[in-house]
RODO-2510 file (C-alpha; in nm, 4 decimals, decimal comma):
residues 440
     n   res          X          Y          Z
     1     x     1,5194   -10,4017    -4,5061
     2     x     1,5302   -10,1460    -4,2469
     3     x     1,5597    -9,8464    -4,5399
     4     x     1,2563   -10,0034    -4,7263
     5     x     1,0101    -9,9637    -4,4331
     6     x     1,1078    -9,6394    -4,3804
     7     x     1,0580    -9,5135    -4,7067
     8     x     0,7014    -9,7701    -4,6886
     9     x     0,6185    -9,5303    -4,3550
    10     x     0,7016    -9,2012    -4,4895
    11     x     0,4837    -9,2560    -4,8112
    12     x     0,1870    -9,4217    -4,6200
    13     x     0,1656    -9,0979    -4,4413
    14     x     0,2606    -8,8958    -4,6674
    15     x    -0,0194    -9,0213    -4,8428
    16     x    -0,2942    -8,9756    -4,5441
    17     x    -0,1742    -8,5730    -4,5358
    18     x    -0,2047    -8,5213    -4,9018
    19     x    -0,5574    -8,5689    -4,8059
    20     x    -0,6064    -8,4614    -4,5296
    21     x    -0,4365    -8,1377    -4,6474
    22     x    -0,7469    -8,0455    -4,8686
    23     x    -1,0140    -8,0222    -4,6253
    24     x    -0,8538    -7,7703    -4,3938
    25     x    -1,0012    -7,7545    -4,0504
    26     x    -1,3689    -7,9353    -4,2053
    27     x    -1,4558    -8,2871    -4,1318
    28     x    -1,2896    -8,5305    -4,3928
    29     x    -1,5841    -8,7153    -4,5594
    30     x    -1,6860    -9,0247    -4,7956
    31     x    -1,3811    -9,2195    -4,9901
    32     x    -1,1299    -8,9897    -4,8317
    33     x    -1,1613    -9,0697    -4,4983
    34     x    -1,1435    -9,4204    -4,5798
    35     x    -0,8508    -9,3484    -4,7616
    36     x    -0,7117    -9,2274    -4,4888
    37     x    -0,8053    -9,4506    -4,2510
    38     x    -0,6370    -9,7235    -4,4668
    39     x    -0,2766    -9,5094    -4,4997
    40     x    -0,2599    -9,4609    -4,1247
    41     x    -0,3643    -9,8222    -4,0502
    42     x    -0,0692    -9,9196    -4,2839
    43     x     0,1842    -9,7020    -4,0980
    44     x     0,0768    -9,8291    -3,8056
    45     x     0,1505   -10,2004    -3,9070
    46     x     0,4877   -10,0669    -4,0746
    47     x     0,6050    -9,9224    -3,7624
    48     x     0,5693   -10,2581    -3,5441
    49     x     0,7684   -10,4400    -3,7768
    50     x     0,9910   -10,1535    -3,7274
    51     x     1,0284   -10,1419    -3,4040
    52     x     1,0882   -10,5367    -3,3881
    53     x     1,3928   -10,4813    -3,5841
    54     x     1,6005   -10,1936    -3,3932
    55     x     1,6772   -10,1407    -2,9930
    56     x     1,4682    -9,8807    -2,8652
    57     x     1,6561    -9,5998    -2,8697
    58     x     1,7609    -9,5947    -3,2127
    59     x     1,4226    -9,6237    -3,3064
    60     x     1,3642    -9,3395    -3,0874
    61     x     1,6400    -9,1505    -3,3302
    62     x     1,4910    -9,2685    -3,6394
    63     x     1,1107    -9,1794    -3,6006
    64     x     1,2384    -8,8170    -3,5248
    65     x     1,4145    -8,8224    -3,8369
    66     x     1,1217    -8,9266    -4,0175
    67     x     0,8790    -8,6427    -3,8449
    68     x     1,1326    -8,3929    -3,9619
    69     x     1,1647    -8,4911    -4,3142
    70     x     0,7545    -8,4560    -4,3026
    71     x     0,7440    -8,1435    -4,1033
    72     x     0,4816    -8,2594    -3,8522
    73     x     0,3325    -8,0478    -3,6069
    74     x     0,5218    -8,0283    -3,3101
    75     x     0,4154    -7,9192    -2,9173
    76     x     0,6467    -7,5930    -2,7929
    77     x     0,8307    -7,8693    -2,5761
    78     x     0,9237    -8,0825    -2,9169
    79     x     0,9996    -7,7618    -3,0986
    80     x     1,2771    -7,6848    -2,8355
    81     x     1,4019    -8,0522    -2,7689
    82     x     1,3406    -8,1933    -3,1197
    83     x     1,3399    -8,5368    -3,0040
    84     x     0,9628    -8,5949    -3,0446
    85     x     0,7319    -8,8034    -3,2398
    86     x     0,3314    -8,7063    -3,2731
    87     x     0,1396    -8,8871    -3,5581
    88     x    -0,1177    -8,6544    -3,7501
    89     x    -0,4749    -8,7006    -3,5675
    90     x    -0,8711    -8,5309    -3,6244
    91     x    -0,9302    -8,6293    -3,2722
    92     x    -1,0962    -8,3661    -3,1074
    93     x    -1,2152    -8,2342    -2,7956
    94     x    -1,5686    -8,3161    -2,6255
    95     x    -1,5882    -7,9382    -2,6266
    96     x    -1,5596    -7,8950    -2,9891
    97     x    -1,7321    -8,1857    -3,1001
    98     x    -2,0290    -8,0886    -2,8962
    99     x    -2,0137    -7,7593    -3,0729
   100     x    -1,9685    -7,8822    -3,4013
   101     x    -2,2756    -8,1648    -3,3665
   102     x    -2,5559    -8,1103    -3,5959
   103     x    -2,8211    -8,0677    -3,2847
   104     x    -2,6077    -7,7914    -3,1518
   105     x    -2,5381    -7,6329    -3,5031
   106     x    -2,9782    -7,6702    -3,5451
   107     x    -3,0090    -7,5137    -3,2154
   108     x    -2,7934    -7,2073    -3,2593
   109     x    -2,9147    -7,1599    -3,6459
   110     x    -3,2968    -7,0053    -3,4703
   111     x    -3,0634    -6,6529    -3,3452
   112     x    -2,8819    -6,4339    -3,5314
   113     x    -2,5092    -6,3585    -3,4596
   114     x    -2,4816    -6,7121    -3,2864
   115     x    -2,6016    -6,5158    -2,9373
   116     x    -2,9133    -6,6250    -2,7382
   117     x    -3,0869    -6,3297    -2,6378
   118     x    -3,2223    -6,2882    -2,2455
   119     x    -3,5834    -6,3135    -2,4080
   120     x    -3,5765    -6,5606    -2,6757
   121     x    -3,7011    -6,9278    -2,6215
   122     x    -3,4772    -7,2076    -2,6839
   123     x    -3,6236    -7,4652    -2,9097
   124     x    -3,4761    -7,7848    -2,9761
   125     x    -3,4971    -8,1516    -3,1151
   126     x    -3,5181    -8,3999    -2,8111
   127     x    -3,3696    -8,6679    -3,0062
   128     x    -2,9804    -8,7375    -2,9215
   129     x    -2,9742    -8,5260    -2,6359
   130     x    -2,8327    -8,6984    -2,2436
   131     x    -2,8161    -8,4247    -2,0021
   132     x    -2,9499    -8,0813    -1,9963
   133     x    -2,6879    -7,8355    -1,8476
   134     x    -2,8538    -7,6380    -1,6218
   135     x    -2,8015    -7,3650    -1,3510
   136     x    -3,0173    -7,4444    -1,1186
   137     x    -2,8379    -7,7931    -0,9998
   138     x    -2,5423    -7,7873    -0,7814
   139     x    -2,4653    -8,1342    -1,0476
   140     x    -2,4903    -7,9011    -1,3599
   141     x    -2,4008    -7,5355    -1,4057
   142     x    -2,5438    -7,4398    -1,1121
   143     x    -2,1954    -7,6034    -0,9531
   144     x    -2,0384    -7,2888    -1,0590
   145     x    -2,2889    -7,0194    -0,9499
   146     x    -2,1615    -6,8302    -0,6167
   147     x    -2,4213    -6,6585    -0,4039
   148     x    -2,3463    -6,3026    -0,3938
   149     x    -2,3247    -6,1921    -0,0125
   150     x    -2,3223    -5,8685     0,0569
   151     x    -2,2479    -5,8421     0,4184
   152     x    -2,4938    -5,5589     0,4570
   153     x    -2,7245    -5,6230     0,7844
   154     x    -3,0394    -5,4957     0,8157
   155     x    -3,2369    -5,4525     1,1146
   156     x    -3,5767    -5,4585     1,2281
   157     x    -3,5661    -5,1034     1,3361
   158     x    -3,6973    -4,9655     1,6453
   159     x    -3,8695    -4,6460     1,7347
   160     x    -3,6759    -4,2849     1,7846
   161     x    -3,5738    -4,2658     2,1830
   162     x    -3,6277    -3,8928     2,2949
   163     x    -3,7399    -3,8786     2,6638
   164     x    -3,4098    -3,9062     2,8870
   165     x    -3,2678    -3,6456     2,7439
   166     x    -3,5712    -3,4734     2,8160
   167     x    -3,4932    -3,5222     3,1894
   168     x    -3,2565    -3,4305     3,4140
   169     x    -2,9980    -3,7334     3,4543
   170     x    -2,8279    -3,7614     3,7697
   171     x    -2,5734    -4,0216     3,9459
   172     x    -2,6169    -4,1991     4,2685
   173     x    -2,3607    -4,4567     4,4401
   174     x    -2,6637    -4,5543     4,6331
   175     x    -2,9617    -4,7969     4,6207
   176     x    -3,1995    -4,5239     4,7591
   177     x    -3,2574    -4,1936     4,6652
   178     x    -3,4239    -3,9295     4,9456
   179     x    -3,5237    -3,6141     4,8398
   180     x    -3,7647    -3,3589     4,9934
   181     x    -4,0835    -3,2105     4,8100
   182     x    -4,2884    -2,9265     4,8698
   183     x    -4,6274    -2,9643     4,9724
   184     x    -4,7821    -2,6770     5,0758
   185     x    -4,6566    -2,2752     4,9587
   186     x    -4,7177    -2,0146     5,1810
   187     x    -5,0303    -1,7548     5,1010
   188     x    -5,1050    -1,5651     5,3681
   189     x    -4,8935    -1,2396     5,3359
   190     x    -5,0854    -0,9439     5,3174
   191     x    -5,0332    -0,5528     5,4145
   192     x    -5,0381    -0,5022     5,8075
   193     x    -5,1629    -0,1806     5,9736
   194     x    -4,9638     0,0389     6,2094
   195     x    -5,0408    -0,1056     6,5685
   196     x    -5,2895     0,1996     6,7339
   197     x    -5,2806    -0,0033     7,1155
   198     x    -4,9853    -0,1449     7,2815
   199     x    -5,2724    -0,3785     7,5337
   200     x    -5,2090    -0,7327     7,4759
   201     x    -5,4471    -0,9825     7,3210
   202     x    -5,6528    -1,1362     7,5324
   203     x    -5,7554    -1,4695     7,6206
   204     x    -6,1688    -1,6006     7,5052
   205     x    -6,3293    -1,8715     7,6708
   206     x    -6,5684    -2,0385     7,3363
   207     x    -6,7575    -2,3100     7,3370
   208     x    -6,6561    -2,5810     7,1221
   209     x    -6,9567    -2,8471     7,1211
   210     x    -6,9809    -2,9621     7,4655
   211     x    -6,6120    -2,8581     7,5119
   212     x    -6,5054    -2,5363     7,6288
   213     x    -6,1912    -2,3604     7,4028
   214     x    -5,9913    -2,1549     7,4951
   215     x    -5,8623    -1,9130     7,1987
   216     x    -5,6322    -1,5752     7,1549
   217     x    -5,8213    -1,2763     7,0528
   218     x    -5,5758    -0,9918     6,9386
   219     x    -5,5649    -0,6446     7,0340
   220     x    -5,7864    -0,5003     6,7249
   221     x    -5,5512    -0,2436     6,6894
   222     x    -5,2355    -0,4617     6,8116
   223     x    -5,1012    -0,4774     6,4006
   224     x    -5,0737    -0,7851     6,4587
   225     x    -4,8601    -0,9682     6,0585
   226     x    -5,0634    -1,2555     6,0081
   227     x    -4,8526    -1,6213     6,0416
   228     x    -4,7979    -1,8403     5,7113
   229     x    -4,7238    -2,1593     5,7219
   230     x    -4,5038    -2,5089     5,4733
   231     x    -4,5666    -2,8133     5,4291
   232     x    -4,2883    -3,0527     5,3192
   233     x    -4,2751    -3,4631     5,2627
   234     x    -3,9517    -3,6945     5,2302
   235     x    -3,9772    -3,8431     4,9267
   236     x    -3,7654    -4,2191     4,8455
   237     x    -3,6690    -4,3491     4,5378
   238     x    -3,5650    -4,6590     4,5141
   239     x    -3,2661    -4,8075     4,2307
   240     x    -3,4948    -5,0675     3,9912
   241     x    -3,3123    -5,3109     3,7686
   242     x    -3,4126    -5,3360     3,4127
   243     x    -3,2252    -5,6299     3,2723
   244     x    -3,2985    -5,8891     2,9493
   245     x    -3,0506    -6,1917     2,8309
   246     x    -3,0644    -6,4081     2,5561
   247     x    -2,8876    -6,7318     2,5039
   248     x    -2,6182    -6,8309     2,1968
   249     x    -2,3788    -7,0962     2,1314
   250     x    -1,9890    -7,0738     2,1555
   251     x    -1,9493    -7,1551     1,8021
   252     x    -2,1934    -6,9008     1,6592
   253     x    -2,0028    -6,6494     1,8521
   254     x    -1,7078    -6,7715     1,7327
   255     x    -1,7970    -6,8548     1,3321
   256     x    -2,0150    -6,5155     1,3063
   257     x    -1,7681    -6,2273     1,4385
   258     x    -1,9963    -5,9258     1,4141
   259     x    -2,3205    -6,1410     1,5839
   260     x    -2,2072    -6,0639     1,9757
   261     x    -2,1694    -5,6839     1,8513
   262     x    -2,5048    -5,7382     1,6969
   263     x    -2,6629    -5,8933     2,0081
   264     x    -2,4957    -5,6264     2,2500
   265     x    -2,6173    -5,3460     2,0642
   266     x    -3,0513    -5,4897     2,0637
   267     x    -2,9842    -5,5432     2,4309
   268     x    -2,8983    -5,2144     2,4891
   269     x    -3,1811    -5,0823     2,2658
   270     x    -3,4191    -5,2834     2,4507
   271     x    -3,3162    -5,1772     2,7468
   272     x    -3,3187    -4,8245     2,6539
   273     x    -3,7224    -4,8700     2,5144
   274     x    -3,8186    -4,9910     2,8323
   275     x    -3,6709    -4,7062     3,0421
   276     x    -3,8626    -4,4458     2,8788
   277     x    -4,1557    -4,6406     2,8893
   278     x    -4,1013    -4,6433     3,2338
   279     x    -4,0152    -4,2913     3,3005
   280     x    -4,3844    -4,1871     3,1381
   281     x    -4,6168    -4,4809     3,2024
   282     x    -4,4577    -4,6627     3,4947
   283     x    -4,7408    -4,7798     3,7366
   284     x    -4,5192    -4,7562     4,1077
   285     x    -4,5700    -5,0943     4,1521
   286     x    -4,3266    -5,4015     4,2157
   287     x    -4,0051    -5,2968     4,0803
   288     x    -4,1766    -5,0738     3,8115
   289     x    -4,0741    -4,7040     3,8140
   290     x    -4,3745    -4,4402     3,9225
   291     x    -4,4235    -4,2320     3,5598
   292     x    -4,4807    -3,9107     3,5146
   293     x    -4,8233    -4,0074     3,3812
   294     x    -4,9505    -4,1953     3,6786
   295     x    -4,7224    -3,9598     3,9828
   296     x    -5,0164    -3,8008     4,1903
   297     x    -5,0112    -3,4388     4,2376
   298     x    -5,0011    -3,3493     3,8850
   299     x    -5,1997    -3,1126     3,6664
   300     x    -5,4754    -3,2422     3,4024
   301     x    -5,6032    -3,0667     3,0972
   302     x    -5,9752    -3,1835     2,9503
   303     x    -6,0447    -3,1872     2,5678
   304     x    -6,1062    -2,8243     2,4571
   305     x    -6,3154    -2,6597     2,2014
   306     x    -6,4663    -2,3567     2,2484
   307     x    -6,3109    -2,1069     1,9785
   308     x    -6,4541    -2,1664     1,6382
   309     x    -6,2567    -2,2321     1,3347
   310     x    -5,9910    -2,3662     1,5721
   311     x    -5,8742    -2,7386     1,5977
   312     x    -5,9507    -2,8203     1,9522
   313     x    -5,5850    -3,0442     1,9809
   314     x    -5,4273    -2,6887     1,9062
   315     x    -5,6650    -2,5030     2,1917
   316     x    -5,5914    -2,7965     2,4568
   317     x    -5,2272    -2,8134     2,4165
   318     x    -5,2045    -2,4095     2,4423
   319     x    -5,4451    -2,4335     2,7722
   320     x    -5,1782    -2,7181     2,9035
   321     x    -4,8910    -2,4710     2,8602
   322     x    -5,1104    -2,2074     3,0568
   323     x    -5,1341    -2,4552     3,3225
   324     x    -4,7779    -2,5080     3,3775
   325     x    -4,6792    -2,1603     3,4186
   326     x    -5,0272    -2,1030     3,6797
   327     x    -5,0835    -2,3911     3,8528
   328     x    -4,7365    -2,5465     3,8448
   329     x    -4,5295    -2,2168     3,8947
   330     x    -4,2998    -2,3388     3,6354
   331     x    -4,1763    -2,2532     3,2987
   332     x    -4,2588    -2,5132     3,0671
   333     x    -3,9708    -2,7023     2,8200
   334     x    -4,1729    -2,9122     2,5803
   335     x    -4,4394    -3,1348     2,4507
   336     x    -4,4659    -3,5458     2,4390
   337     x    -4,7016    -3,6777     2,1778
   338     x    -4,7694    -3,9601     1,9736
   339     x    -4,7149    -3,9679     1,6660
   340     x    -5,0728    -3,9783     1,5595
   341     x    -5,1849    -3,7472     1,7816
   342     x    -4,8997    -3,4361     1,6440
   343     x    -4,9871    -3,5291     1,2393
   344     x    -5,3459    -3,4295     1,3320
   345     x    -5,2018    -3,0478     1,4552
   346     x    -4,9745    -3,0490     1,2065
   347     x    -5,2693    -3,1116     0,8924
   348     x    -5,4896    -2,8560     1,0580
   349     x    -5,2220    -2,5905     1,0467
   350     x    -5,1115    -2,6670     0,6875
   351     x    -5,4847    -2,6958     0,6531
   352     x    -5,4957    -2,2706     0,7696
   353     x    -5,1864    -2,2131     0,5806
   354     x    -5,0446    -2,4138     0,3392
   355     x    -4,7235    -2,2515     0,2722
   356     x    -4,6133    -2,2619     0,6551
   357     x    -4,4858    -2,6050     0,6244
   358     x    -4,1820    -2,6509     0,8464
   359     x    -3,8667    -2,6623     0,7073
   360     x    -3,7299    -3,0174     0,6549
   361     x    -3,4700    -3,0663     0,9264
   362     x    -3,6396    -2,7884     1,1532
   363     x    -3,6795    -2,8119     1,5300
   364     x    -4,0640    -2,8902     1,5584
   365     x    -4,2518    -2,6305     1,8095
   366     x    -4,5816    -2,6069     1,9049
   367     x    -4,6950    -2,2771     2,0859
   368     x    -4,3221    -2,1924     2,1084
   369     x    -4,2299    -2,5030     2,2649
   370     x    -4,0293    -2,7635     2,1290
   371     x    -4,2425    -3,1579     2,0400
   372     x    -4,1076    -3,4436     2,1072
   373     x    -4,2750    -3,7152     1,9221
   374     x    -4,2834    -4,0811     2,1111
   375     x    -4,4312    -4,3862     2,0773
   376     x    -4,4232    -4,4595     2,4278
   377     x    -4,7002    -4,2220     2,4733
   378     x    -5,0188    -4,3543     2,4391
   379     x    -5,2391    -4,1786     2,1190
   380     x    -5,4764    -3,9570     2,2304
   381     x    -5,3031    -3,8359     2,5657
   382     x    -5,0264    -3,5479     2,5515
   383     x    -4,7734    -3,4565     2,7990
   384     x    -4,6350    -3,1053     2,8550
   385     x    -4,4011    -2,9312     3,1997
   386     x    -4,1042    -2,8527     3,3142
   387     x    -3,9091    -3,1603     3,2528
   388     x    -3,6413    -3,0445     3,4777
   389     x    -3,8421    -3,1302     3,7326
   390     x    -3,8328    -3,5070     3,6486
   391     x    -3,5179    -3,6669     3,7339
   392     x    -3,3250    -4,0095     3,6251
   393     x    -3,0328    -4,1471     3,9052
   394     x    -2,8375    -4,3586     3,7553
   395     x    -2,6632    -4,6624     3,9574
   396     x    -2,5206    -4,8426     3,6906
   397     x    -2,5443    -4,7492     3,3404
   398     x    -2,6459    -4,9985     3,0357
   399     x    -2,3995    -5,2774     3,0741
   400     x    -2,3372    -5,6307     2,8960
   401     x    -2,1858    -5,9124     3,0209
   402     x    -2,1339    -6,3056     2,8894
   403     x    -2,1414    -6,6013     3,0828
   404     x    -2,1082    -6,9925     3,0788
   405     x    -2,2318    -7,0549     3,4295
   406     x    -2,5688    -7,0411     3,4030
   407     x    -2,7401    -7,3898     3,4512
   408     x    -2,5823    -7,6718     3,2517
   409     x    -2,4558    -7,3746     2,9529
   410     x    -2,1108    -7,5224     3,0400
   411     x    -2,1348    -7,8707     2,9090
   412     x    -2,3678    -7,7625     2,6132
   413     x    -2,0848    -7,4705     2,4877
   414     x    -2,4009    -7,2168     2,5442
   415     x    -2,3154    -6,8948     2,6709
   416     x    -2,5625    -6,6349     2,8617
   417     x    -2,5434    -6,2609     2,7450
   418     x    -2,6870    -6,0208     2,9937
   419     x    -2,8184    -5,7262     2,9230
   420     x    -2,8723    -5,4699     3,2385
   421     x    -2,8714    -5,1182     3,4014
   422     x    -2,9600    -4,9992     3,7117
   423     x    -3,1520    -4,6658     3,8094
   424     x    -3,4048    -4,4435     3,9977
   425     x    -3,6526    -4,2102     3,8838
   426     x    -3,8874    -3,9746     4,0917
   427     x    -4,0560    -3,5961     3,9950
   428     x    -3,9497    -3,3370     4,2422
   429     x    -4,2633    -3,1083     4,1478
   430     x    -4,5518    -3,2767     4,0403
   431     x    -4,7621    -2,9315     3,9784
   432     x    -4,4885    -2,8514     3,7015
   433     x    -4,6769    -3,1471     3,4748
   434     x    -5,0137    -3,1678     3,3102
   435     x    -5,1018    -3,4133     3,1193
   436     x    -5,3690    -3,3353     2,8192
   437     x    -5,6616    -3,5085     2,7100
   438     x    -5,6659    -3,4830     2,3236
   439     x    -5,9794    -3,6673     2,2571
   440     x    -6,3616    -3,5666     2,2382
***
């Protein structure tokens, strides 16, 4: 019995590979695959009567013996062990039936190649079709899309700083700075004759008003050196805070490593914009520096044009410089203009010669002097001197610190960051600056 249903197993599938055997990988189709069909569904009554009949290892044994004797296909594992069974199947993936379906084959038949090219437009029937795999749904393809991140962080920007190191910079370890200007020069030397009398000067009785003065009249021929005379004033400047904060949360801090660099760094920059707008536009009052622009005793240029042919911004900046070295008895180090204000001179010269464009990297000079371009200079209103003679004491430089103490920041994990220097400013000759009108 046993050797019958054997030999009734081996020829049922036997039978089903004959078949199967003359498709090749293509779909098995009309009487054959019912054929087929009916072989394997015989084996697979065959082997339960089989296995009824023996323990289960010896069936085990004798199934092995009967893939051999077929030569079915084996996995690497039953190659090596030879102690497996696996029945001849079609099944196939949901991959490659997807791939073999008729609406995919239809679909793929409109490009050449069997590519889809980045401009084409995908046509197909609607009919049989469940879910649309797409890219654009975390659900669908789009599961597998990462976002590409860079790292790269890009700033606002802010505007060139140029005017401290205009300046002199100086340190102080205290909260007042005292230092003595010069008011008043002396003017009255002038060549003295030999003295001709050795009789004293005499004493003259004037009338003053209704008063009666008395006042020294020298010998005429006494050579008598005539007296000059200096003024001076104390002068106090006193340290000003410039501070900012801004608040952030423990875990920001803490998840985003390079944001406290990034927050320490605008501080300072912030900082660092207001102290030059300070040092030139400062207004004295409060706890706001006194700016070069609005310190009294300084010089002031009008709008100029009187030579012809000759852009009046480039005639009232070269009158400024004149200033400095007559009225202010100083050699002047530089201009401070807008922006605006130095493209205007700098069209009107290429304007006179347009080959005398300054090399690219070039210090820029106007009138021999070196220009410092700044926004925090209004348009319209230059600056030139001897900047030597404006000075920056600094108490304590740009410095940031972080704290959880401030209000209820403890409870809430907030943290303050502080942003804050401390210095004093003042212009030890006022004279040495003039400050230039550069519109009509």
């Amino acid at each position: 019995m046993t050797t019958t249903l054997e030999e009734q197993m081996r020829a049922e599938l036997k039978a089903a590979r004959d078949i199967s055997l003359k498709y090749g990988d293509g779909d098995i189709e009309g009487d054959d695959l019912a054929a087929v069909t009916k072989h394997l569904k015989a084996y697979q009554d065959l082997k339960v009567q089989f296995e009824k009949g023996k323990e289960s290892d010896d069936v085990k044994a004798r199934l092995d013996a009967i893939g051999f004797d077929l030569g079915l296909e084996r996995t690497p594992e039953q190659e090596a062990q030879a102690k497996a069974f696996r029945q001849p199947s079609k099944l196939k993936s949901i991959g490659q039936m997807f791939v073999e379906s008729a609406e995919y084959k239809g679909l793929m038949s409109q490009f050449g190649g069997g590519h889809i090219n980045e401009k084409a437009r995908v046509q197909s029937s609607p009919f049989g079709i469940k879910g649309l795999v797409t890219g654009g749904s975390d659900t669908s393809g789009g599961a597998f899309v990462e976002n590409d991140q860079t790292g790269i962080y890009e700033p606002l920007g802010r505007r060139p700083l140029t005017i401290r190191d205009l300046v002199s910079v100086r340190q102080t370890e205290s909260d007042t700075v005292e230092y003595v200007r010069q008011t008043v020069q002396l003017a009255s030397a002038a060549p003295v004759p030999e003295a001709t009398s050795a009789a004293a000067p005499t004493v003259a009785t004037v009338e003053d008003g209704e008063d009666l003065v008395s006042t020294v009249v020298p010998n005429p021929g006494g050579g008598y050196k005539p007296e000059g005379s200096l003024a001076f004033e104390k002068v106090t400047a006193t340290v000003k805070t410039i501070a900012e904060w801004i608040p952030a949360t423990k875990r920001g801090l803490a998840d985003a490593k390079q944001l406290r660099g990034l927050i320490d760094d605008e501080l300072r920059a912030d900082l660092a914009e207001e102290e030059e707008d300070q040092i030139l536009n400062g207004n004295g009052s409060g706890e706001n520096f006194t700016g070069i622009l609005n310190t009294s005793g300084t010089q002031a240029q009008a709008y100029s044009a009187t030579v012809a042919d000759l852009n009046p911004l480039i005639e009232t900046t070269l009158k400024a410089k004149t200033k400095v070295r007559t009225g202010g008895r100083s050699i002047p180090t530089g201009y401070v203009l807008n922006p605006a204000d130095w493209e205007i001179i700098q069209l009107a010269r290429l304007a006179k010669n347009p080959n005398n464009e300054a090399t690219a990297g070039a210090v820029q000079t106007l009138h021999g002097l070196p220009v410092v371009e700044s926004e925090a200079i209004p348009a319209g209103t230059g600056l030139t001197g001897d900047f030597r003679k404006a000075v920056i004491w600094d108490r304590e430089q740009a410095s940031i610190t972080a704290t959880d103490s401030h209000a209820d920041f403890f409870i809430r994990n907030l943290v303050a960051i502080l942003g804050e220097e401390r210095l004093a400013f003042g212009v030890t000759r006022p004279t040495a600056f003039v400050e230039i009108d550069l519109t009509a």
